[in-house]
Backbone as a printed PyTorch tensor [residue, N CA C, xyz], in Angstrom:
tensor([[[-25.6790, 115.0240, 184.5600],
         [-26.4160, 113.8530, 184.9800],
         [-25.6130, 113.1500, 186.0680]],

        [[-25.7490, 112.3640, 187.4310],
         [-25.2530, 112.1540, 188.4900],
         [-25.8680, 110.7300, 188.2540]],

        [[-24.8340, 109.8670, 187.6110],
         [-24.5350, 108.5110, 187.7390],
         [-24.0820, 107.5800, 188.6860]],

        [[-24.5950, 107.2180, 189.7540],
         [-23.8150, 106.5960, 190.9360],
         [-24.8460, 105.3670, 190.7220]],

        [[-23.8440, 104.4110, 189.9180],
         [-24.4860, 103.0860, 190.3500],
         [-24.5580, 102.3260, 191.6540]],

        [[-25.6820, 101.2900, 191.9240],
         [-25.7010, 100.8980, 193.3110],
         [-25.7380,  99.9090, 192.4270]],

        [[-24.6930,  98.9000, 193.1020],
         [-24.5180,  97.1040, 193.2420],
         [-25.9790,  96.4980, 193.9190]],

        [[-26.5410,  96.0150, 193.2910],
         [-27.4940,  94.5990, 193.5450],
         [-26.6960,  93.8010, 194.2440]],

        [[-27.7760,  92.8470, 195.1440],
         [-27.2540,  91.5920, 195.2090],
         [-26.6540,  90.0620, 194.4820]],

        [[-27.3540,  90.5450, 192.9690],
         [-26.5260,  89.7830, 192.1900],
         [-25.6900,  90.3280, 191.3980]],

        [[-24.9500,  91.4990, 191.7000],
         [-23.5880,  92.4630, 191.1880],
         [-24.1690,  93.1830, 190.1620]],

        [[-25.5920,  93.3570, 189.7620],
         [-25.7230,  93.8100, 188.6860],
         [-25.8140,  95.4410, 189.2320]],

        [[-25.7270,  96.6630, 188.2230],
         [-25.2170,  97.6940, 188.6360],
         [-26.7190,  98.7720, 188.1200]],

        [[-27.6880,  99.2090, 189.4160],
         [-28.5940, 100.2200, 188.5390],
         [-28.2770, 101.4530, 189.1730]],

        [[-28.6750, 102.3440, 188.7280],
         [-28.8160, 103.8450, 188.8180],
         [-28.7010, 104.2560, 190.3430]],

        [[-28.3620, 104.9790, 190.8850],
         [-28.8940, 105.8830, 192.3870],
         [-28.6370, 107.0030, 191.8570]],

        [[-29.5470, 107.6410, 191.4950],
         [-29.8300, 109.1820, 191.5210],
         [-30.3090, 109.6350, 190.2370]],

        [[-30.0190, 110.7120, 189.8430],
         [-30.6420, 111.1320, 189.0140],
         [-30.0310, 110.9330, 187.5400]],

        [[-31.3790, 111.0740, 186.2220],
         [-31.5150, 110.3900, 185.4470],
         [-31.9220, 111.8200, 184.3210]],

        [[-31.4820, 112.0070, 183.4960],
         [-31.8750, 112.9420, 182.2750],
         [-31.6030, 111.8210, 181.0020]],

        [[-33.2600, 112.3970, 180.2080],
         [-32.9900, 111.8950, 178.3350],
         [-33.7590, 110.7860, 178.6360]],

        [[-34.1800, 110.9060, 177.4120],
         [-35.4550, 109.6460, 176.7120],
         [-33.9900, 108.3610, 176.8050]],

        [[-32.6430, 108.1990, 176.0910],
         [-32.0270, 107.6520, 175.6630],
         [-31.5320, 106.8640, 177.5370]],

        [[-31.3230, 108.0920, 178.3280],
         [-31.0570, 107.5400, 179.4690],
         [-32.2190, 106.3940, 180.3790]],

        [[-33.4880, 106.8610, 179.8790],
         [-34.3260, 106.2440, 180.9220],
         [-34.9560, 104.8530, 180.0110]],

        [[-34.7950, 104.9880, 178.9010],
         [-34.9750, 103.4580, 178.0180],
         [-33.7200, 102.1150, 178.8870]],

        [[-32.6350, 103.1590, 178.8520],
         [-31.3510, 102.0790, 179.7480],
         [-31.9140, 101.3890, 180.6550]],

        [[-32.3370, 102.6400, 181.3280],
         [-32.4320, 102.3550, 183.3320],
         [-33.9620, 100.9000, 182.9060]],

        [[-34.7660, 101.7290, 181.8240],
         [-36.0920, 100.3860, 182.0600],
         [-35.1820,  98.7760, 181.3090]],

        [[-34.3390,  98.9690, 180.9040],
         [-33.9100,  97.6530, 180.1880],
         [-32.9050,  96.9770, 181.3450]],

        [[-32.6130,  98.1430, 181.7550],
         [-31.4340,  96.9790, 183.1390],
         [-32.0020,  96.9340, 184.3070]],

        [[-33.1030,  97.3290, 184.5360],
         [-33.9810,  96.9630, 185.4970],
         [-34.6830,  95.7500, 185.7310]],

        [[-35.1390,  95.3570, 184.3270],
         [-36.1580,  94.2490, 183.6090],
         [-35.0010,  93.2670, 183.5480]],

        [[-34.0370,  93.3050, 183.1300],
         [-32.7120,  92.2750, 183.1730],
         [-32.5450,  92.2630, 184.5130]],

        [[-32.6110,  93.1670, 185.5860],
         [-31.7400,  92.6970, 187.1560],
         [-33.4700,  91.9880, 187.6270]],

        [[-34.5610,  92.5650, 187.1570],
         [-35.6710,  91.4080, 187.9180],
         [-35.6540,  90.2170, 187.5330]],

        [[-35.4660,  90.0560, 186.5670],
         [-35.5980,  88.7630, 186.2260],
         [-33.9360,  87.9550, 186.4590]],

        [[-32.9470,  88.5340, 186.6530],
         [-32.1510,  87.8710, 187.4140],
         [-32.3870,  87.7430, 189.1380]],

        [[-32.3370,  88.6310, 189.2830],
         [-32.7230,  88.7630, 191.1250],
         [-33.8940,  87.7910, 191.6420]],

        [[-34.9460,  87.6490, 190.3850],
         [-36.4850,  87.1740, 191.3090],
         [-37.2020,  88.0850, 191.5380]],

        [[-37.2850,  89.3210, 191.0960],
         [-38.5080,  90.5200, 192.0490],
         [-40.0980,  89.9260, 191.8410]],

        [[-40.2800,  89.7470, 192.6800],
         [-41.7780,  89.2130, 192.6180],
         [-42.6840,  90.0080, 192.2020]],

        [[-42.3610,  91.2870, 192.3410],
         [-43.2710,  92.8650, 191.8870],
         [-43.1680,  93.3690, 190.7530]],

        [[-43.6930,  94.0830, 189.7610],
         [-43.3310,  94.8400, 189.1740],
         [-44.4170,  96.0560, 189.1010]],

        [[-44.5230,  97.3340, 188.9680],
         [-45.6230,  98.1730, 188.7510],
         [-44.9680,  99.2500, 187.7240]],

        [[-45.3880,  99.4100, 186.6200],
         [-45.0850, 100.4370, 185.7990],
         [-46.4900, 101.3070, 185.4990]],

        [[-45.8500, 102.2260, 185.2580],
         [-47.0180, 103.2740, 185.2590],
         [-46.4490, 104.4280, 184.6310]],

        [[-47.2400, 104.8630, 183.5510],
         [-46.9520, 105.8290, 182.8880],
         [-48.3160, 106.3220, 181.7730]],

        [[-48.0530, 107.5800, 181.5240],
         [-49.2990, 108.2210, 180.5690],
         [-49.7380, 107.0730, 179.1750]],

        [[-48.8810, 106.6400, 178.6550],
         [-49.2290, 105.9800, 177.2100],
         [-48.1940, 104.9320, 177.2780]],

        [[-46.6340, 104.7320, 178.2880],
         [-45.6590, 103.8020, 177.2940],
         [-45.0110, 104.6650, 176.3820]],

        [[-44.9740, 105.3910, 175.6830],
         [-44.5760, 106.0130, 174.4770],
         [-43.1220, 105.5400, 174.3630]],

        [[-42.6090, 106.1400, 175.6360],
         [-41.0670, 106.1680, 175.5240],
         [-40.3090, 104.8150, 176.2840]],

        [[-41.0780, 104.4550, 176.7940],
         [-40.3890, 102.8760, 177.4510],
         [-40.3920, 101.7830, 176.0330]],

        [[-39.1460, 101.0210, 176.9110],
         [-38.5160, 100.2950, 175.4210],
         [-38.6320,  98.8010, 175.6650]],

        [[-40.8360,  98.9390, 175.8480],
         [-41.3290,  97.6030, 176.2300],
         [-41.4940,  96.7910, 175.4340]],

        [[-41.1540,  96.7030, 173.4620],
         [-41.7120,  96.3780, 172.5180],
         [-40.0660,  95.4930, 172.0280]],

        [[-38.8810,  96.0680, 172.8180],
         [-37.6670,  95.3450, 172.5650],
         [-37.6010,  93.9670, 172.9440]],

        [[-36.5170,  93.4510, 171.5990],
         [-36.5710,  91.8270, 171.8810],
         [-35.6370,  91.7630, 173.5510]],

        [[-35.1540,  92.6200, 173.5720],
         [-34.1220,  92.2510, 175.3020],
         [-35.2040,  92.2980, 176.3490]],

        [[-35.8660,  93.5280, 175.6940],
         [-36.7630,  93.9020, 177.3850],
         [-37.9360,  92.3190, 177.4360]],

        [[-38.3080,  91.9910, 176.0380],
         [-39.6660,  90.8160, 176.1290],
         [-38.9250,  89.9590, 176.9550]],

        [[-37.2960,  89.1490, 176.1310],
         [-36.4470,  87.8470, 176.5220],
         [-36.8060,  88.1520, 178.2060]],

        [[-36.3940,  89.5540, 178.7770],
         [-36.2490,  89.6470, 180.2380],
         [-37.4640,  89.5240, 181.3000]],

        [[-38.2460,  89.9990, 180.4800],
         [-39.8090,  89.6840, 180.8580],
         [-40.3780,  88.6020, 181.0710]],

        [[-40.0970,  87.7860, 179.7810],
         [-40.1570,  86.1130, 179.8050],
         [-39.4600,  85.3760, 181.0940]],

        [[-38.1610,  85.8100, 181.1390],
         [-37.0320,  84.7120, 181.8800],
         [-37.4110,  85.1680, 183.2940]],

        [[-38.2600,  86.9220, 183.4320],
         [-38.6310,  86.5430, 184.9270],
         [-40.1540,  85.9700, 185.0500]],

        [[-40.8480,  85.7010, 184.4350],
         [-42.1240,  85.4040, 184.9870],
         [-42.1670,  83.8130, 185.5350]],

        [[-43.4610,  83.6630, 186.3920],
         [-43.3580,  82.8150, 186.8660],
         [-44.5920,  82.6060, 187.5290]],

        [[-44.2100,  81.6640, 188.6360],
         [-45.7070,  80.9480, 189.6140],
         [-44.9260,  82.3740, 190.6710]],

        [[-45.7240,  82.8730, 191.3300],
         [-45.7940,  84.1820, 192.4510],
         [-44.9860,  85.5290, 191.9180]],

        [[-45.2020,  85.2970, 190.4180],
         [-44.9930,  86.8400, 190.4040],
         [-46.5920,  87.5830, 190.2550]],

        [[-46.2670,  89.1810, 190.0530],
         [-47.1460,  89.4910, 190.1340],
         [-46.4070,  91.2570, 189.3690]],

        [[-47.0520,  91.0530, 187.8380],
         [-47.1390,  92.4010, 186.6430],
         [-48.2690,  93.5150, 187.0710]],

        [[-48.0670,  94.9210, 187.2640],
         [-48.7780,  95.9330, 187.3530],
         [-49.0660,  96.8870, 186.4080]],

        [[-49.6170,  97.2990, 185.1100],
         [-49.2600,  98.0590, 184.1950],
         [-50.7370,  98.6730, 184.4760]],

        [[-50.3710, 100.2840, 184.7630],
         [-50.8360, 101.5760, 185.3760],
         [-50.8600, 102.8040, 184.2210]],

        [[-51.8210, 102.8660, 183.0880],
         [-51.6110, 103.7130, 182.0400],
         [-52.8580, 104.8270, 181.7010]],

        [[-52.8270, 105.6730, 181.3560],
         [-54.0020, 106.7060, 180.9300],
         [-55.0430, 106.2220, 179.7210]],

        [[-54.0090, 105.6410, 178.8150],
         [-54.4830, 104.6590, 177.6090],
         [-53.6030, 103.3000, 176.9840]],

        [[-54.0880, 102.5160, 176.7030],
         [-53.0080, 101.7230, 176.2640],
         [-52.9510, 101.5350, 174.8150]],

        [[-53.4970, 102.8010, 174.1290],
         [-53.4070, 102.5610, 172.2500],
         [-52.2490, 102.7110, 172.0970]],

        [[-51.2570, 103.2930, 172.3880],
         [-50.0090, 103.8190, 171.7010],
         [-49.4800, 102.0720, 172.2140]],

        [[-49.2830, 101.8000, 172.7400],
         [-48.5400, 100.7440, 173.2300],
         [-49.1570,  99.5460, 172.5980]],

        [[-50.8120,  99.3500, 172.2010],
         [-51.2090,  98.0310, 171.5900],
         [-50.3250,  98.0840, 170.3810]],

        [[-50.2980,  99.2430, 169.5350],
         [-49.6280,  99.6290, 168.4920],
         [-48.4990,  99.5660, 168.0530]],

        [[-47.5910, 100.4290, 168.9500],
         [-46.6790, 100.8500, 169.0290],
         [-44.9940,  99.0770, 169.1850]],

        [[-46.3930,  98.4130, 170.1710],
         [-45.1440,  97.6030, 171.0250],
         [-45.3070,  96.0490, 170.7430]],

        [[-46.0130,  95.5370, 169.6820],
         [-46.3820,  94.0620, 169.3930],
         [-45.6300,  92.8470, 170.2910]],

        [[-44.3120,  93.2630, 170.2190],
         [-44.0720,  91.5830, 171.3200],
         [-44.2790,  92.0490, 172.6110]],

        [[-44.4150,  93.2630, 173.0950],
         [-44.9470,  92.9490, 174.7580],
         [-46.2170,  92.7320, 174.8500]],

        [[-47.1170,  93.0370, 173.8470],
         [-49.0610,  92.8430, 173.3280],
         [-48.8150,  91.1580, 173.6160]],

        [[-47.7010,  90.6880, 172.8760],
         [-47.6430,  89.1910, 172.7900],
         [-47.4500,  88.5150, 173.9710]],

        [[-46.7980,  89.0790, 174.5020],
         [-45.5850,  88.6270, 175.9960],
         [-47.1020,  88.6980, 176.6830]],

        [[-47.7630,  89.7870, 177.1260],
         [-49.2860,  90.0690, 177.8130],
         [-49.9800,  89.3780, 177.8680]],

        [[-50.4480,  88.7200, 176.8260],
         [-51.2400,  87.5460, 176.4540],
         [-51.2460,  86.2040, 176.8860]],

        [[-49.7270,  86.4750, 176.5800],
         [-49.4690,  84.7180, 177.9100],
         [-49.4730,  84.5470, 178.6710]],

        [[-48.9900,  85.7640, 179.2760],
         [-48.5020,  86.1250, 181.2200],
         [-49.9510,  87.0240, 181.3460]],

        [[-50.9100,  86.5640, 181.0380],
         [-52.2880,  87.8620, 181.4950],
         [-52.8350,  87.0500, 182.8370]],

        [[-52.4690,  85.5310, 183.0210],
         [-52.4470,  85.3580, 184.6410],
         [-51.8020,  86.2320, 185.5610]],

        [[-50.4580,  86.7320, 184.9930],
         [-49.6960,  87.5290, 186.1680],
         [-49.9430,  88.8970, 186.1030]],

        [[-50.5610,  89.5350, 185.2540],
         [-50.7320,  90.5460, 184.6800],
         [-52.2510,  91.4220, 185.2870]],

        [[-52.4680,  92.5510, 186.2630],
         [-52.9420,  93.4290, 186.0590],
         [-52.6780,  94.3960, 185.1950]],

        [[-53.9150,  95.1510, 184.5190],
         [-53.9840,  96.2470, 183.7420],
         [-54.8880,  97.2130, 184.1620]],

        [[-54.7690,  98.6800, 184.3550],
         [-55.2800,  99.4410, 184.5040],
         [-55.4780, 100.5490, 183.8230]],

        [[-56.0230, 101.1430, 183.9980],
         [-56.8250, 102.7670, 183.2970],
         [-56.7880, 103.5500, 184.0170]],

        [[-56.1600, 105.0230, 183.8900],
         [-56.2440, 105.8830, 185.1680],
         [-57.3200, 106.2710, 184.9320]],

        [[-58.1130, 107.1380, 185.4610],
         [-58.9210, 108.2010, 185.3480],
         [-58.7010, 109.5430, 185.5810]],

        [[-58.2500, 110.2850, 184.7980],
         [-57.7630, 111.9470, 184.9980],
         [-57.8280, 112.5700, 183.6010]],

        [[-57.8240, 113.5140, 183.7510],
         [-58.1930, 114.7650, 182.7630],
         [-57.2810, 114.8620, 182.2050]],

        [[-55.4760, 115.0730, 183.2010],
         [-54.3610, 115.0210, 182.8570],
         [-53.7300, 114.1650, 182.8540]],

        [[-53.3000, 113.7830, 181.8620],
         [-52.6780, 112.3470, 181.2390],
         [-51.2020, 112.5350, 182.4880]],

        [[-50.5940, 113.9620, 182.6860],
         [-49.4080, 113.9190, 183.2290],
         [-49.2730, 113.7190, 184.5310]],

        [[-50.5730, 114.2070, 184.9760],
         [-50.5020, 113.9530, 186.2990],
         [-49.9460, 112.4770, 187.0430]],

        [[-50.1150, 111.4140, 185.7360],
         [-49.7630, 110.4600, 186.5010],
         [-48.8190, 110.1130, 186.4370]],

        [[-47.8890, 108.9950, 187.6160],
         [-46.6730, 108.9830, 187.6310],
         [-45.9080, 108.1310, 186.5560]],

        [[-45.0660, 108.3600, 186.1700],
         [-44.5350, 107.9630, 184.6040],
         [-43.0620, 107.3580, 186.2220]],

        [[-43.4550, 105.8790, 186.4000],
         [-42.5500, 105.4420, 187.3190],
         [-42.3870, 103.7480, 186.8820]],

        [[-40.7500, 103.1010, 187.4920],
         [-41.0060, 101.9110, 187.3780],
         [-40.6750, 101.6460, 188.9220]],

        [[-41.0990, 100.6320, 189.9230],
         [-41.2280, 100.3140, 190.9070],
         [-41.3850,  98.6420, 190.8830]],

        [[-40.5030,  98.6170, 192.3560],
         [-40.0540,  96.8330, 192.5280],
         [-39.4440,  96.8680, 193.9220]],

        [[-39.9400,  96.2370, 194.6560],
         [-39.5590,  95.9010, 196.0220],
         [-38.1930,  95.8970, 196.3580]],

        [[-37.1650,  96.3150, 195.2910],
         [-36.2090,  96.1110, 195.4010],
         [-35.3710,  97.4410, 194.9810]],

        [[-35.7360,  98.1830, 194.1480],
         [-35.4670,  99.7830, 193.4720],
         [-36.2670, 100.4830, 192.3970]],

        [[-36.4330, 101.7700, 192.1800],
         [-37.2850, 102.2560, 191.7030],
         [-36.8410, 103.7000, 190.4240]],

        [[-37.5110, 103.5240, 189.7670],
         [-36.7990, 104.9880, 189.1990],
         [-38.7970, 105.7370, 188.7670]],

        [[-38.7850, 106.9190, 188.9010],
         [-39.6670, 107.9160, 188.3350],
         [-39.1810, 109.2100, 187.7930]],

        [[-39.9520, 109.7630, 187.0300],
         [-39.5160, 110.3980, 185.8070],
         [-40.3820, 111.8570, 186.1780]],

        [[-39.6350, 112.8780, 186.8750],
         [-40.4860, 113.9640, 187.5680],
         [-40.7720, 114.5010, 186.1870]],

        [[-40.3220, 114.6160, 185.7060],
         [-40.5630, 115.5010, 184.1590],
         [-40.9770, 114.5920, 182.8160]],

        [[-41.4750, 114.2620, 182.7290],
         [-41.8430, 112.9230, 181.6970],
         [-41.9070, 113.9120, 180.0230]],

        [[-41.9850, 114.5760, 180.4240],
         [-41.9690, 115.5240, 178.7720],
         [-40.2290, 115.8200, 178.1310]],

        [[-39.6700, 115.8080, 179.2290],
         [-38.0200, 115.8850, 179.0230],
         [-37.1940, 114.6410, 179.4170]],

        [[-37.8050, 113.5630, 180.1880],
         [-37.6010, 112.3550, 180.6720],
         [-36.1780, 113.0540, 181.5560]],

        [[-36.6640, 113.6460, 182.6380],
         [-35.6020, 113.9160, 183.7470],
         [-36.5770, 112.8840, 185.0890]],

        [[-35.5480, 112.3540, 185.4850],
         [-36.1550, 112.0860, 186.9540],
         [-34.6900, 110.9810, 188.0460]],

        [[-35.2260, 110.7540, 188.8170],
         [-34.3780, 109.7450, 189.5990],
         [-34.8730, 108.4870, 190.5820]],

        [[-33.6840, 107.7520, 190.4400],
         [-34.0330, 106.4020, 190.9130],
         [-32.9830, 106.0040, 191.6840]],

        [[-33.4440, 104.8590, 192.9460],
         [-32.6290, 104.7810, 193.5650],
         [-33.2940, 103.0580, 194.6690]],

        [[-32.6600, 102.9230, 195.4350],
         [-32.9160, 101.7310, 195.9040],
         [-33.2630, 101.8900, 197.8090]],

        [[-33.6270, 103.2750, 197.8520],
         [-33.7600, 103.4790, 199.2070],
         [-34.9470, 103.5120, 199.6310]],

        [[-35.0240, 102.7640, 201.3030],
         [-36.4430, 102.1230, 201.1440],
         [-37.5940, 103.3040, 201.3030]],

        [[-37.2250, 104.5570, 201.5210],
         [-38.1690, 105.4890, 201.8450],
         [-38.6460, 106.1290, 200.7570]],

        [[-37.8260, 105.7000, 199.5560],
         [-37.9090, 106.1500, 198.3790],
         [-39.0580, 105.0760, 197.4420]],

        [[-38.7220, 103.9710, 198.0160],
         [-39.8540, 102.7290, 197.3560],
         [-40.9850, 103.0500, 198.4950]],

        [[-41.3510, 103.7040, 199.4590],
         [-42.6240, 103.0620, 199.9410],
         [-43.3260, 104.5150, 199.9160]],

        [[-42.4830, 105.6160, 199.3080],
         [-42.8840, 106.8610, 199.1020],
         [-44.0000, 106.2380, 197.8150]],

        [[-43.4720, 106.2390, 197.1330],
         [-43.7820, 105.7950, 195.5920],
         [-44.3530, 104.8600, 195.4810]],

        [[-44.4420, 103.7680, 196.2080],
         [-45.7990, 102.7250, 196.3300],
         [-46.6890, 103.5920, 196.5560]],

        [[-47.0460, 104.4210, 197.6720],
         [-48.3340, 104.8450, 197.9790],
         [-49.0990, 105.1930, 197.1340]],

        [[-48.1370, 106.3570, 196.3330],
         [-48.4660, 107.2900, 195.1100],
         [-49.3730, 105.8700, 194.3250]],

        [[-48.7300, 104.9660, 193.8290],
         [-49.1420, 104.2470, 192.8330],
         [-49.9060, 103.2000, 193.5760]],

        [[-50.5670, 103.0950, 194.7190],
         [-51.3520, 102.6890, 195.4220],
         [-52.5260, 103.0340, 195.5620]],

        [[-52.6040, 104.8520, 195.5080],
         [-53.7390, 105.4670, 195.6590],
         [-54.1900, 105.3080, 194.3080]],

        [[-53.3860, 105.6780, 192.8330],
         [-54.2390, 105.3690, 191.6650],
         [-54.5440, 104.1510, 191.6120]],

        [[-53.8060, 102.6810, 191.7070],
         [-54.4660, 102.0540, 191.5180],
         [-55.7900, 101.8100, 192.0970]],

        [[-56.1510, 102.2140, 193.5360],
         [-56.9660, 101.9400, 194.2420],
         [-58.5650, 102.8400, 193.9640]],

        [[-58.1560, 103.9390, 193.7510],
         [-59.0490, 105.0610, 193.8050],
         [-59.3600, 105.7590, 192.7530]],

        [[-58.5730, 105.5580, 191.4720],
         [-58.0730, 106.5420, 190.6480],
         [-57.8800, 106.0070, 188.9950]],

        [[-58.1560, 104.5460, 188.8910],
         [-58.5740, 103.8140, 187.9250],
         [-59.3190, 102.5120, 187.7210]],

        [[-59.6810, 101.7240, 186.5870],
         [-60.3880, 100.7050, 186.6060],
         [-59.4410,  99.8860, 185.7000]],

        [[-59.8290,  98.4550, 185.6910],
         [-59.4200,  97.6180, 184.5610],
         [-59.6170,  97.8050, 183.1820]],

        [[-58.2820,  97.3270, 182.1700],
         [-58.6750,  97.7760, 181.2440],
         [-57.3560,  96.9370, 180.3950]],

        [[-57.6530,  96.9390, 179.4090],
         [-56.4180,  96.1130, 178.5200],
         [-56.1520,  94.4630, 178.4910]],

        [[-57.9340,  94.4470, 177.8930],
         [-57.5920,  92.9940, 178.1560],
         [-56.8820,  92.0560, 177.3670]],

        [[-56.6710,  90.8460, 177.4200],
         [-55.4540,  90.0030, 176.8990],
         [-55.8560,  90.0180, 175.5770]],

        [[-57.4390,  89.7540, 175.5820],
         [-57.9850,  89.2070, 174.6000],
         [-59.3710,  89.9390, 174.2150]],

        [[-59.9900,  90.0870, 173.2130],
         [-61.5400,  90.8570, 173.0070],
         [-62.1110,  89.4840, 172.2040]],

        [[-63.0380,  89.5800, 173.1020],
         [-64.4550,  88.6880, 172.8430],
         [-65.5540,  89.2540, 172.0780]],

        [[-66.1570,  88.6770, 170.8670],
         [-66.8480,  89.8110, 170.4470],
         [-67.7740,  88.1620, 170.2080]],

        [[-69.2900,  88.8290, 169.8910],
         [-70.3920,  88.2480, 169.7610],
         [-70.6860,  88.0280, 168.5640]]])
């Protein structure tokens, strides 16, 4: 595994390069969510088949979630389904609910759940997970590398899913 941390502007230390293990890429999403919400990233877009393996349901990752939101941010969550995660992840269901002003939710539309990109992305550094069944992939803070990977997650959001996961169900 090729660990070369890159220094943030507020000294905090994430990943450049590549990333193997469920155990490794839970890290990279928890010190990511800690450097946005220290830094300010106004962005966030996650996207992945179900959530399964992101460690969005932790009291660190919610606290970090909380301490960044705000007036001009703006949450992206990009998923195939979101049952495993209503389930699975209760305080970010909770965290959602409050922040569902800042909060888009989406639905892909595909046959193959894998096809889609199992990535976290932020105007500031990015990690995606080429192999999401073995959780191998890499991340890094280079800008050709973030606007590669916007697109990708530009075209699904745009073309390639609908809304879905709402805060709340209204029933009659």
């Amino acid at each position: 595994m090729d660990v070369k941390p890159s220094e943030s502007s507020a000294g905090t230390q994430l990943l450049q390069g590549r990333f193997e293990g469920r155990d490794a890429f839970r890290q990279l999403v928890r010190d990511a969510l800690v450097t946005a919400a220290r830094e300010g990233w106004n962005e966030l877009v996650l996207s992945d088949a179900s959530f399964a393996d992101w460690p969005l349901g932790e009291r660190e990752v919610v606290q970090a979630l909380q301490q960044w939101s705000g007036a001009g941010r703006r949450f992206i969550l990009l998923a195939a389904g979101f049952d495993d995660l209503v389930r699975r992840q209760p305080r970010f269901v909770q965290w959602r609910r409050q922040w569902d002003h800042i909060l888009v939710c989406r639905k892909a539309s595909t046959s193959d759940p894998l096809a889609l990109p199992s990535a976290l992305w932020s105007p500031a550094w990015v990690a995606q997970r080429l192999d999401p069944m073995r959780s191998v992939g890499i991340a890094g803070a280079e800008p050709e590398r973030r606007v590669r990977l916007r697109e990708v997650l530009d075209e699904w959001l745009e073309r390639k899913s609908a809304p879905a996961f709402p805060a709340t169900v209204l029933g009659l």
